[in-house]
C-alpha positions in Angstrom: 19.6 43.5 31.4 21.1 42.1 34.9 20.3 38.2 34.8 20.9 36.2 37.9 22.2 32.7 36.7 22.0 30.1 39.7 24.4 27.1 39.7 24.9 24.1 41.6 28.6 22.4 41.6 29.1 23.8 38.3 30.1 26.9 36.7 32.4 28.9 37.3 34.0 26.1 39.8 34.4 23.0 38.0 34.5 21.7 34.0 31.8 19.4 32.9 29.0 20.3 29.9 26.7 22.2 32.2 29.9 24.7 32.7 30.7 24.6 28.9 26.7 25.7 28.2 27.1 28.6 30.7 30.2 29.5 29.3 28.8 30.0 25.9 26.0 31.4 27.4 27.5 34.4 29.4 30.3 35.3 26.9 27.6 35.2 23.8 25.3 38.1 25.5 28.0 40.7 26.3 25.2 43.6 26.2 24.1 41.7 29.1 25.4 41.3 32.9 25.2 38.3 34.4 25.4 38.0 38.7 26.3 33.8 39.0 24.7 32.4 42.1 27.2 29.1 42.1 25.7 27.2 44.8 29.0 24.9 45.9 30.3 22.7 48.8 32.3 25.0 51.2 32.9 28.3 49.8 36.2 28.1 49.2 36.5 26.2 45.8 38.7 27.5 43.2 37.3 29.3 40.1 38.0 26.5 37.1 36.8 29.4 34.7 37.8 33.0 34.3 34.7 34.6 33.7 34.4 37.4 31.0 33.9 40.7 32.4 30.2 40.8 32.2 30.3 38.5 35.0 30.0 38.4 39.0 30.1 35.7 41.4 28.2 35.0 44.6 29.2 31.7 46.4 26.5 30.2 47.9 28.5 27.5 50.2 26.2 24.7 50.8 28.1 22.7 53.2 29.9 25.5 54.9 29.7 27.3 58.5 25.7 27.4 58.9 24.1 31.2 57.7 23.6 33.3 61.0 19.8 33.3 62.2 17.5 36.3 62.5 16.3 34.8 65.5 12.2 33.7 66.9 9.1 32.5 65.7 9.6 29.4 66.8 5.4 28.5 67.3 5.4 29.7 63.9 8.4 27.9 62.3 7.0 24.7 64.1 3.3 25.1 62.7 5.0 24.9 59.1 7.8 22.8 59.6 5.3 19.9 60.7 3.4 20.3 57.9 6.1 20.1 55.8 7.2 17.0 57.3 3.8 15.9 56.8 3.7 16.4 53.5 7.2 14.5 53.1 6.2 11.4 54.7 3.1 11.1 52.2 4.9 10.5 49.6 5.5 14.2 48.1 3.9 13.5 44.9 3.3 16.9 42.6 -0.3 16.4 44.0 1.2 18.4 46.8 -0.1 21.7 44.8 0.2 24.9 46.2 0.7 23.8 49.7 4.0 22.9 49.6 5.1 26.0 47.7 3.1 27.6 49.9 4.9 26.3 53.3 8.4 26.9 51.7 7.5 30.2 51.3 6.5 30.9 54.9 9.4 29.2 55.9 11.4 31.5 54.0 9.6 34.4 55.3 10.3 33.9 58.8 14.3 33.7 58.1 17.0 32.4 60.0 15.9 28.9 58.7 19.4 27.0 59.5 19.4 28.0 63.0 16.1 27.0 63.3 16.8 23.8 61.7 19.3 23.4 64.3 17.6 23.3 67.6 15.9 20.1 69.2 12.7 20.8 68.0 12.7 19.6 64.0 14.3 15.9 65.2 11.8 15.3 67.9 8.8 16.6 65.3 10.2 13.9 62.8 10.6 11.3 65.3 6.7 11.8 66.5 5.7 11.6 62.9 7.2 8.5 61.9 5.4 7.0 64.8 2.5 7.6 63.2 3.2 6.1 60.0 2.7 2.6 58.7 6.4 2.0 57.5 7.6 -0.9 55.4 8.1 -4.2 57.4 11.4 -3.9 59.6 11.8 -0.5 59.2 12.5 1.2 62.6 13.4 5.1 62.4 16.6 5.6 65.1 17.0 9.5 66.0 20.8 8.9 64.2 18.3 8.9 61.2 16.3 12.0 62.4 19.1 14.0 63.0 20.8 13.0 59.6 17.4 14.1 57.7 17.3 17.3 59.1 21.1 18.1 58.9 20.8 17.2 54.8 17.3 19.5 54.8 18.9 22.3 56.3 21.9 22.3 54.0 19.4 21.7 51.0 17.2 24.8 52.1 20.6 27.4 52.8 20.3 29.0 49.3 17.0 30.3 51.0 19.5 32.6 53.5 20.8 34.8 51.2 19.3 38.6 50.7 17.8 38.6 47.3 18.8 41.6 45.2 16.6 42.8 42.1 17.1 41.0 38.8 15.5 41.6 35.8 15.4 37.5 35.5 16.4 34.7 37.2 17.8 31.9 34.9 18.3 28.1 36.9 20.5 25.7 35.4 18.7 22.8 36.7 15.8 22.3 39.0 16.3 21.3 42.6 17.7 23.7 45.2 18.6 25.7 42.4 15.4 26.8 42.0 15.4 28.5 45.4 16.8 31.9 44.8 14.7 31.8 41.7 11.6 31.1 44.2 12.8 33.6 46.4 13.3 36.7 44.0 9.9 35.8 42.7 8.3 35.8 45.8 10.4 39.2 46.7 10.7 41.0 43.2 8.3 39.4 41.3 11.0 38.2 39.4 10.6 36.1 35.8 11.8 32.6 36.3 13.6 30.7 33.1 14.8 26.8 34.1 17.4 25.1 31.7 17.7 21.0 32.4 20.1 19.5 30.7 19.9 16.7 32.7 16.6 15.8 34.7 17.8 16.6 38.5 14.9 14.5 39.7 16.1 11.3 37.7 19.4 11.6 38.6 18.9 12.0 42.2 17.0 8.7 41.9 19.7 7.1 40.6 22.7 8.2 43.1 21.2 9.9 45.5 21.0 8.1 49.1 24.7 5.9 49.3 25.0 5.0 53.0 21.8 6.5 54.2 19.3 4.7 55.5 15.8 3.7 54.1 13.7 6.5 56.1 16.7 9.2 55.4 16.3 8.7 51.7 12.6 8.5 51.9 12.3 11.8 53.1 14.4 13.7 51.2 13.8 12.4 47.7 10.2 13.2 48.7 11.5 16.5 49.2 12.8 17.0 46.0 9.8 15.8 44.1 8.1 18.4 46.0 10.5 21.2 45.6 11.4 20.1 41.5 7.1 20.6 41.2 7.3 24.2 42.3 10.5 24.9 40.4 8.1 23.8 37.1 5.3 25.0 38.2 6.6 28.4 39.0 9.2 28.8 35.7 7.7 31.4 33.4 9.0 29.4 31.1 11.0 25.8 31.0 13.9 25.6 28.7 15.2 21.6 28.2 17.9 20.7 26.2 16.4 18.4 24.6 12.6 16.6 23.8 13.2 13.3 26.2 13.3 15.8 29.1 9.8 17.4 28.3 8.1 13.6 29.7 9.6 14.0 33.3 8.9 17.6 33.2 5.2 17.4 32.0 4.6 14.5 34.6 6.3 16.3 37.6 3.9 19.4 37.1 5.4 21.5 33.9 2.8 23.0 31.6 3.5 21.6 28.1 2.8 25.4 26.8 5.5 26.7 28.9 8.3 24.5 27.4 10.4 25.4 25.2 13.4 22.8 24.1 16.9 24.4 23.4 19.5 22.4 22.0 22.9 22.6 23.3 25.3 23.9 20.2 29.4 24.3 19.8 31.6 26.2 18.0 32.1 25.2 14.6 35.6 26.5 14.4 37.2 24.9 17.4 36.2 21.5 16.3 37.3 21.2 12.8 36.8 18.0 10.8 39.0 15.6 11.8 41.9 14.4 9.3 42.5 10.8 9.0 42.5 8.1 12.0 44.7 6.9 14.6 47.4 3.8 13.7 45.4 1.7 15.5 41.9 0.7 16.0 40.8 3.1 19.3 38.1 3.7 20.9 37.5 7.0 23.1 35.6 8.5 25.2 36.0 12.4 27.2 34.0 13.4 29.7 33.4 13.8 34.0 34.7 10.3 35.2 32.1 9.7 37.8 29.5 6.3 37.9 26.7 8.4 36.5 29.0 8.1 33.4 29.4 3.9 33.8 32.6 3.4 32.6 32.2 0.0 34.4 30.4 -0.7 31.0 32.5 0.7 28.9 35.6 -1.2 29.9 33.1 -4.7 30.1 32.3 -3.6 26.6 36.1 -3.1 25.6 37.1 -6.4 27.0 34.8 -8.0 24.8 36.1 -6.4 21.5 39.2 -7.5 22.3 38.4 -10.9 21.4 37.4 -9.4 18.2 39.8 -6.6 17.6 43.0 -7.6 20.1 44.8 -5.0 18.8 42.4 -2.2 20.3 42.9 0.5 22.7 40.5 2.3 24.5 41.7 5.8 26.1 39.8 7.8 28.9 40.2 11.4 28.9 38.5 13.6 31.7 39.4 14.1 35.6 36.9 13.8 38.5 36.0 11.3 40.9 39.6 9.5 42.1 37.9 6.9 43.9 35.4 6.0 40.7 39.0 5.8 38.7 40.9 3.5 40.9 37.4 1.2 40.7 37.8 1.0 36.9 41.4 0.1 36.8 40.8 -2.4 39.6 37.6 -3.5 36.6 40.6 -3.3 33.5 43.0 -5.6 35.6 40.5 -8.6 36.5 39.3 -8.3 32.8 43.1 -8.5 31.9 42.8 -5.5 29.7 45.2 -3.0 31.9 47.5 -2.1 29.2 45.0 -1.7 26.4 42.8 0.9 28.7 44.4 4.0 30.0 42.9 6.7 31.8 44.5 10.1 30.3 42.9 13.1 32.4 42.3 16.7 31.1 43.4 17.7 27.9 44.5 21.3 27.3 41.9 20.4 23.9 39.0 18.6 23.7 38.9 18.5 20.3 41.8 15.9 20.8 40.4 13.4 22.8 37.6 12.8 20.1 40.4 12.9 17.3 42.4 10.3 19.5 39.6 7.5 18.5 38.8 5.6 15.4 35.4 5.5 17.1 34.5 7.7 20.2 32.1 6.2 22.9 29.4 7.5 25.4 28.2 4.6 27.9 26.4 7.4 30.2 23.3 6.0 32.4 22.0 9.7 32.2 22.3 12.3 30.0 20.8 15.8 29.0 22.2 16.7 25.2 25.8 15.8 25.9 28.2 18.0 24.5 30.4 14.9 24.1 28.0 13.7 21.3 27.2 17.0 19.1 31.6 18.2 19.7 32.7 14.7 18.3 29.5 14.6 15.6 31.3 18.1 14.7 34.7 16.6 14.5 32.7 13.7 12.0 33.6 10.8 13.9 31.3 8.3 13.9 30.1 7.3 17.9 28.5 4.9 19.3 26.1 6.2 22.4 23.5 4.7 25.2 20.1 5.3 24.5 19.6 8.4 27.2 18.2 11.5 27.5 18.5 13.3 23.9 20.9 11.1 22.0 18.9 9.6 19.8 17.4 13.2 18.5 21.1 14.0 18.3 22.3 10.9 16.0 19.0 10.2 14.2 18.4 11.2 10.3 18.3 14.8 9.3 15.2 15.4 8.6 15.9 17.5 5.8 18.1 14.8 4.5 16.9 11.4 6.0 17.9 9.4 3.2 21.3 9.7 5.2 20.7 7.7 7.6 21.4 7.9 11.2 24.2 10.0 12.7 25.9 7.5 15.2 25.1 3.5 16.7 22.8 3.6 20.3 22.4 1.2 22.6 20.8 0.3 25.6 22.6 1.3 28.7 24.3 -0.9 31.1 24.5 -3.5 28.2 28.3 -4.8 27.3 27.2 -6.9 24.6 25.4 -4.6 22.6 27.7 -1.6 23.7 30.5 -3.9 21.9 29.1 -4.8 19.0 28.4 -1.7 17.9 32.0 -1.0 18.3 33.1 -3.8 16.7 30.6 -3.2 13.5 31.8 0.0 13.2 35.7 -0.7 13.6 35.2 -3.7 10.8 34.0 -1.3 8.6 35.9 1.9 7.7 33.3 3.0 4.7 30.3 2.5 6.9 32.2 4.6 9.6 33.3 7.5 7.1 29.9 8.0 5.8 28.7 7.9 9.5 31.0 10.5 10.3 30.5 13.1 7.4 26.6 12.7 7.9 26.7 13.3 11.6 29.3 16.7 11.0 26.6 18.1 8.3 24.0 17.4 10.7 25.7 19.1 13.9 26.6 22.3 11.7 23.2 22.7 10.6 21.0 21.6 13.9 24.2 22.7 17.2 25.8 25.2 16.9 26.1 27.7 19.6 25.4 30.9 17.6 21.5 29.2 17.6 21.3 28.4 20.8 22.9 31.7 22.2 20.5 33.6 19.4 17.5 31.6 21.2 18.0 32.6 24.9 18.6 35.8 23.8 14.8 36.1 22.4 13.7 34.3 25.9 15.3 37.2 27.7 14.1 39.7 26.1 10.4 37.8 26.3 10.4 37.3 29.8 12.0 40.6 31.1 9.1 42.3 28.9 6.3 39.7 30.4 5.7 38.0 27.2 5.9 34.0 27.3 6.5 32.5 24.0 7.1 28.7 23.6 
């Protein structure tokens, strides 16, 4: 089959999870080729992966030179456009229904949506309809804020530019604007639609979205998204979490419960061995993106507290991303006076290491999908202790083929340095307690996440969709 896989920031251009799933994904279906859509910032970013050769790759450059126009219909464009506003500034609840699926469609009829988007028009339709509405108390819109609302709409709705070749299914790798070209070869081709989360897009947009934009910037386009993550549920033949936490947010934004279908992430049993013996000391670890969705903030509050109980601990960082994020936790380790006990490692060649490099390895995430993190060091059998997001507590809790084993790792709230630490510390006072934690958590990863069942079960969803058969 020829699969179109959409992307956003992720493979084949940077390392994270979501890459690692796609990864697997592409180089486990070999009968199959795969045409990436990697939606990304400019254009020009380096590949971080070399794809197998099943693979091609279409930048989709979200932030680059704006996608030449196709020129008129401007009475038309504005007719929509307003409504879509309209819609926006009510809140863009899922009770939007078909309308605002409807409206993005025409809009993507017409073409030559960024050039459109660029004229005078759009900021003087939004200034007129804020007039209208009864904002909160001392909120004024200024036409700075119309003009950066329709500047982050227009980059949000470029994916919509692109000619849309035949498929014989689109696969999304999260909702949002990744979800476009999956709209837009259905509405062409007829196209089926499968849409993984790992993450929810939705939540997590919530949670960062909006740093230095005003109140009636964010307003809008978060209403947006709810609007647009709706019709990327409601239109999916069939919705693919990775795990059963996801499956709340996605019923309540507009999925229908007999079109989901949860897929656990899985790794390969042979790259992460069980892990012989511990390190000298008592560590703590933790691999991953460094970026505040992660909250290492937390982690290092947590760390400074076991050091009152444990001084001799260490806790090492390994993972690249966000520089600024980094030089914010070290400037965190040095007014907790814990600088040389906490060091920040970057990338290693394996990853298998970093979780072998801890006596106990941590996640302190504030969202999560099923982190790989989690089920890779579960593999290695070290014991973890994890926040309480997304599916890590399905991960860590009792086989239920053996539950008189007990639970698979410690959880937590998140954002909670307290409890964060004394989980660690429970665990580091007692090396029985952590050994059986760790074997139980390895026999449950080898039998629940491995990637040979999760490649086996996209492999059945292809083959479903592609045929028109929905089974979930």
């Amino acid at each position: 089959m020829n699969i179109t896989l959409v992307t956003e920031g992720t493979y084949p251009h940077a390392y994270g999870g979501v890459s690692v799933w796609c990864d697997q994904l592409v180089r486990g279906m070999p009968e199959h080729d795969f045409h990436v859509v990697a939606l990304t910032g400019t254009g020009t970013e380096a590949l971080a992966w070399e794809p197998p050769g099943n693979v091609t790759v279409e930048p989709v450059p979200l932030w680059g030179p704006r996608p030449p126009g196709r020129g008129g219909a401007s009475r038309e464009f504005e007719g929509l456009f307003r409504v879509l506003l309209d819609l926006c500034l009510t809140g863009g609840t899922p009770s939007a229904g078909e309308l605002f699926p409807s409206v993005l469609r025409g809009l993507y009829d017409l073409g030559g949506l960024s050039e459109l988007l660029a004229g005078e028009g759009p900021v003087e339709w939004l200034m007129a309809a804020w007039e209208g509405r009864d904002l909160p108390e001392g909120v004024e819109p200024t036409v700075h804020d119309a003009l950066t609302a329709i500047s982050l709409l227009e980059h949000a709705l470029r994916p919509l530019a692109r000619h849309v070749p035949r498929a014989d299914l689109t696969h999304a790798v999260s909702n949002g604007v990744t979800v476009l070209p999956a709209l837009a070869a259905k509405w062409t081709h007829g196209t089926p639609f499968c849409l993984t989360e790992h993450g929810i897009y939705l939540r997590e947009r919530y949670l960062g979205y909006g740093k230095g934009y005003s109140w009636p910037v964010k307003a809008l386009i978060l209403a947006f998204l709810r609007m647009l993550c709706a019709a990327g549920y409601q239109a999916a033949d069939l919705v693919t979490p990775g795990n059963r936490y996801n499956q709340r947010w996605e019923t309540r934004c507009g999925a229908d419960p007999g079109l989901i279908q949860t897929v656990y992430n899985g790794v390969n049993p042979h790259e992460f061995p069980e892990a012989a013996g511990e390190p000298d000391r008592p560590t703590l670890s933790w691999a991953g993106r460094i970026d505040p969705i992660k909250d290492l903030e937390t982690l290092i509050k947590a760390f400074a507290i076991v050091r009152d109980d444990v001084p001799e601990a260490v806790l090492r960082l390994f993972g690249g991303g966000n520089a600024e994020y980094r030089e914010k936790c070290l400037k965190l380790a040095a007014d907790l006076d814990v600088t040389g006990h906490v060091t920040f490692e970057g990338r290693v060649e394996e990853i298998r290491d970093a979780y072998v490099a801890g006596t106990v390895v941590m996640l302190s995430s504030i969202s999560e999908g099923f982190p790989y993190t989690l089920i890779e060091a579960m593999t290695c059998g070290r014991a973890t202790v994890s926040t309480d997001v997304g599916g890590v507590t399905e991960a860590v809790a009792p086989n239920p083929n053996s539950p008189e084993d007990g639970e698979c790792g410690l959880v937590v709230p998140p954002r909670d340095p307290e409890a964060m630490a004394a989980a660690a510390v429970r665990l580091l006072r007692d090396p029985e307690e952590r050994a059986w934690m760790g074997t139980v958590a390895r026999r449950k990863a080898l039998e629940f996440f491995t990637v040979d069942q999760a490649v086996a079960s996209f492999r059945e969803i292809y083959s479903n969709l592609a045929s028109g058969v929905v089974k979930a």
